[in-house]
N, C-alpha and C positions, 0 to 999 in steps of 0.2 A: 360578799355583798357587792352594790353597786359602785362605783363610782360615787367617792364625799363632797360633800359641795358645801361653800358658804353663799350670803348677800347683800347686799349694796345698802341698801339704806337706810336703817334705823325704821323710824316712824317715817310714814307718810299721812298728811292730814284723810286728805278723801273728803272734802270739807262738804261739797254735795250730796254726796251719795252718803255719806257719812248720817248727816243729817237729815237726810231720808229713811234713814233705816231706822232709825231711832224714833222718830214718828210714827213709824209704820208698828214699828214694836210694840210704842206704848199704847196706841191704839189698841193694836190684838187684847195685851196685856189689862187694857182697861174693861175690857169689852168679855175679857176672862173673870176678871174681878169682882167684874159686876151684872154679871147672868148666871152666878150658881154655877161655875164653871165651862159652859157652856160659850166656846168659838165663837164669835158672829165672821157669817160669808163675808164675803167679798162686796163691796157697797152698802154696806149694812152702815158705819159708820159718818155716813153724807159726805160731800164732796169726792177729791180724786177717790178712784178704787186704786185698793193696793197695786206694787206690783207683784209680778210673779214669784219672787222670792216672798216676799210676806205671801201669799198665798199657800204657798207649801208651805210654811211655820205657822198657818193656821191649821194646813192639813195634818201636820206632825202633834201638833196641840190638841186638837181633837182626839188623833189616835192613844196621845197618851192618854187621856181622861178615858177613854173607852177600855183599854187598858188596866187603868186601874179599879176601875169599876167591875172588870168582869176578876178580880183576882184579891185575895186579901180582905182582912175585916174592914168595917169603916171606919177605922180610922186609920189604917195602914194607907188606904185608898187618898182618904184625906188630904193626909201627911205628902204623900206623894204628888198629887195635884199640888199643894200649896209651896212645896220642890222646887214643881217644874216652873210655872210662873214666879219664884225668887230668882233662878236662874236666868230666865230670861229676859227679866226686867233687866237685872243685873248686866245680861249684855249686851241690852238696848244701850245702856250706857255706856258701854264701856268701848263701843265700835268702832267710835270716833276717833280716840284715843291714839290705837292700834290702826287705823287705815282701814277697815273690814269694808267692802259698801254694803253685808247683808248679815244680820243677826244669823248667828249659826241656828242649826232647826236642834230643835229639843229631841234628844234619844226616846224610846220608848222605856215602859219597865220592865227592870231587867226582869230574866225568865226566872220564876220559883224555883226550875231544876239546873241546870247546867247543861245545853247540849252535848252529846257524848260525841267524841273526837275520833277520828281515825287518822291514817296515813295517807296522804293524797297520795294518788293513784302514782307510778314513779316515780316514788318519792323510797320506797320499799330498803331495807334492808333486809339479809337472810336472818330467821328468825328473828327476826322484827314485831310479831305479834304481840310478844306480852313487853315489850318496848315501850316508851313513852311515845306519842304520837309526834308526828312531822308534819305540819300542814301551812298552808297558807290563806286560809279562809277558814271564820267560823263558820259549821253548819246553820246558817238563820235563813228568816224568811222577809225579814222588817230589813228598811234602808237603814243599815247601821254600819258603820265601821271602823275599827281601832286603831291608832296611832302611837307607833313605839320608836324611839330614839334611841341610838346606839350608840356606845361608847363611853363619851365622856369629857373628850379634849376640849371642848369650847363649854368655858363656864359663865354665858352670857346672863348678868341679872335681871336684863329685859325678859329676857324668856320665858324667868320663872313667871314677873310679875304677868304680863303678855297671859300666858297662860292661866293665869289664878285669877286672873278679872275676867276675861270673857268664860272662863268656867269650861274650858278644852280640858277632856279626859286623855292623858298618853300613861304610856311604861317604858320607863327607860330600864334597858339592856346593856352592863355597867362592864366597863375592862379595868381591873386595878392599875397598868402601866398608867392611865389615865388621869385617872380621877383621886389618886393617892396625894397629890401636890393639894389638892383642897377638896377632904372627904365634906367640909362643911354645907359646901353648896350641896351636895344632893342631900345632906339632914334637911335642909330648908325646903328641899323639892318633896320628899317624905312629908314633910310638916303641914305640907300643904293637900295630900292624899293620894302620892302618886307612889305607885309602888316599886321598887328597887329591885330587876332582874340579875341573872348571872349572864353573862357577856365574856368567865375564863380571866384567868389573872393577867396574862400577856398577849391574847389575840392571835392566837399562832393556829396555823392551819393544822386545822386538826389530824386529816387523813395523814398527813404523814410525822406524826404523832407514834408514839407504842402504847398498847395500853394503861401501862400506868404512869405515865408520861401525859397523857391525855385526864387522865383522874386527878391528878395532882392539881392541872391547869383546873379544872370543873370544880372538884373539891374546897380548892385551896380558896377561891372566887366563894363560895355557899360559905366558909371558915369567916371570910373578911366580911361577907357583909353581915352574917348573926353577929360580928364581933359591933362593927361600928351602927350597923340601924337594928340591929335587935332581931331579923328572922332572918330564915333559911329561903330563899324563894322558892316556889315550884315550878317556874319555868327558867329554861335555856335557850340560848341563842348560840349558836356554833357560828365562831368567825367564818367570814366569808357565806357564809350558807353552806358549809362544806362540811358532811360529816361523813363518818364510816358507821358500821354495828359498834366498832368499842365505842365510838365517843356517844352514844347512844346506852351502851353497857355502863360507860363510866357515869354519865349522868344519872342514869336509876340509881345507881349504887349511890350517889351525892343526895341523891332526894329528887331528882327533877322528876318532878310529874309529867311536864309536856313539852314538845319544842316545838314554836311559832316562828314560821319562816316570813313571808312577807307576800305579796300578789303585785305593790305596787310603792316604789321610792318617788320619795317628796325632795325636790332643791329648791331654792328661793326663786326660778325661772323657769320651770318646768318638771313635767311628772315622766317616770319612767313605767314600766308597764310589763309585768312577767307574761300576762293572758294575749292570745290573738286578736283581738278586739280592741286593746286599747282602752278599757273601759273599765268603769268601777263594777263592782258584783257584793249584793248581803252578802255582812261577814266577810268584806276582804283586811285584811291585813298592810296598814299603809307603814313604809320602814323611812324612815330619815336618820340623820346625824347630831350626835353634836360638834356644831360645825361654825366658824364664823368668815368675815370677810379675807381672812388670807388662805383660805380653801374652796370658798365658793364664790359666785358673782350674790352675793348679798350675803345679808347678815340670818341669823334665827328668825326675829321675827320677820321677815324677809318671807322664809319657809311657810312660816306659819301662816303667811296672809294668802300665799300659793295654795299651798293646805286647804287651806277654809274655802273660795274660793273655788276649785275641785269638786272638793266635796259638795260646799250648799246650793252650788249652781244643778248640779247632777241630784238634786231633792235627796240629798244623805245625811243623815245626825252620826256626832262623833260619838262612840259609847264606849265605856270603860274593859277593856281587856279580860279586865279580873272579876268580873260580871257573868262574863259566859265560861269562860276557860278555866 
């Protein structure tokens, strides 16, 4: 994996933009409310027009509705609509809070099927086929992208709450050396709806690993977590991003269905970037840490206003991992 980082400041108000965002939200959100679900444009609500970020979050709002109209009975449809505007009201308010200057944009509904997964292109092992896939982007086509945290060493309680008020979808990717000193904070990250990967008991490079040496690490990680949150995961994360066919072998044999690499690492100060571009892409894969100020230049939420930020500037909605994968 990349280089760990933590960040510097706790909260920051954002006391302006803050307060503009929140306006601009409730607006949308009123204007949702109270047209049969139905967006209004851009100066539809008299005086200033939005800015640009409120405009994508009407264009994201719209697509959901469209979205759920063409998919599902009506009330599934509904249900879903009345969802998205909970949510967003929710983090009209909550932006100010956390520093955010722009309500994150609403994901769309997730797909009926699952899109089917392959092996990014060198990404191959020999006899790799019938293998769990390796990738680093979902196949989509909607600006969507998933955020997974790894590890475990920084058990910031900001983060959770940070997390659970503006209503950010992640999966954290768990290493027992870690997160054994207080398996409780991530029961409370579970409680909250986030799903608990394998991450391997000690983080040990796998290739040079033996095979069953590598099974034990995989296994023994799928053993601890049915034991303490109750399932088995279906996905892996191989330390470092480093694997071989065994640790690919040993993970089928453990249950893992798929392994989700990363296209792009989040630090509280800056994004790093696997693609030639520099650039976000549907379906990428955003990887961070858990990490705090004596490893990074800031704290979590730190990351997470980086994160958001990234993403809603570049018209992207955060959407859940375990949605598509």
């Amino acid at each position: 994996m990349g280089a760990d980082g933590r960040g510097a400041a706790g909260r920051r108000p954002g006391a302006r933009g803050a307060l503009r965002g929140r306006a601009v939200a409730a607006a949308l959100l009123a204007g949702v409310l109270g047209s049969g679900c139905t967006v209004p444009g851009p100066g539809e609500h008299g005086g200033a027009q939005p800015h640009p970020g409120a405009q994508a979050e009407a264009s994201q709002l719209e697509r959901a509705e469209k979205d759920a109209h063409r998919s599902g009975p009506a009330g599934s449809r509904a249900a879903y609509v009345d969802q998205v505007e909970q949510v967003q009201k929710a983090r009209a308010a909550a932006i100010g809070r956390w520093g955010l200057d722009k309500v994150p944009l609403p994901a769309p509904q997730p797909p009926p099927v699952k899109p089917f997964l392959n092996t990014r292109k060198g990404f191959e092992v020999e006899g790799g086929a019938a293998l769990p896939p390796v990738f680093t982007t979902v196949p989509v086509k909607e600006k969507v992208v998933f955020l997974t945290v790894d590890d475990g060493a920084e058990k910031d309680p900001d983060f959770i709450r940070m997390m659970s008020e503006l209503k950010i979808p992640y999966s954290a990717f768990l290493s027992d050396y870690v997160i054994n000193d207080n398996y409780g904070y991530f029961r409370r990250m579970q409680d909250e709806g986030v799903a608990l990967h394998n991450h391997t008991l000690n983080h040990r490079y796998m290739p040079g690993l033996s095979y069953e040496a590598q099974k034990k690490e995989i296994c023994g990680q799928q053993d601890n977590l049915q034991r303490l949150y109750g399932k088995r995961p279906p996905l892996f994360r191989p330390p470092y991003g480093n694997y071989n066919g065994d640790t690919l072998r040993a993970a089928q044999e453990c249950g893992v269905k798929a392994v989700p690499l990363w296209a792009a690492e989040a630090f509280p100060d800056h994004m790093e970037w696997r693609e030639w571009d520099r650039d976000l892409h549907p379906g990428d894969i955003i990887l961070t840490h858990f990490r705090g100020t004596g490893d990074w230049k800031g704290s979590m939420p730190d990351m997470v206003r980086q994160v958001m930020k990234t993403v809603t500037d570049k018209g992207y909605a955060v959407a859940r991992l375990e949605d598509y994968v």
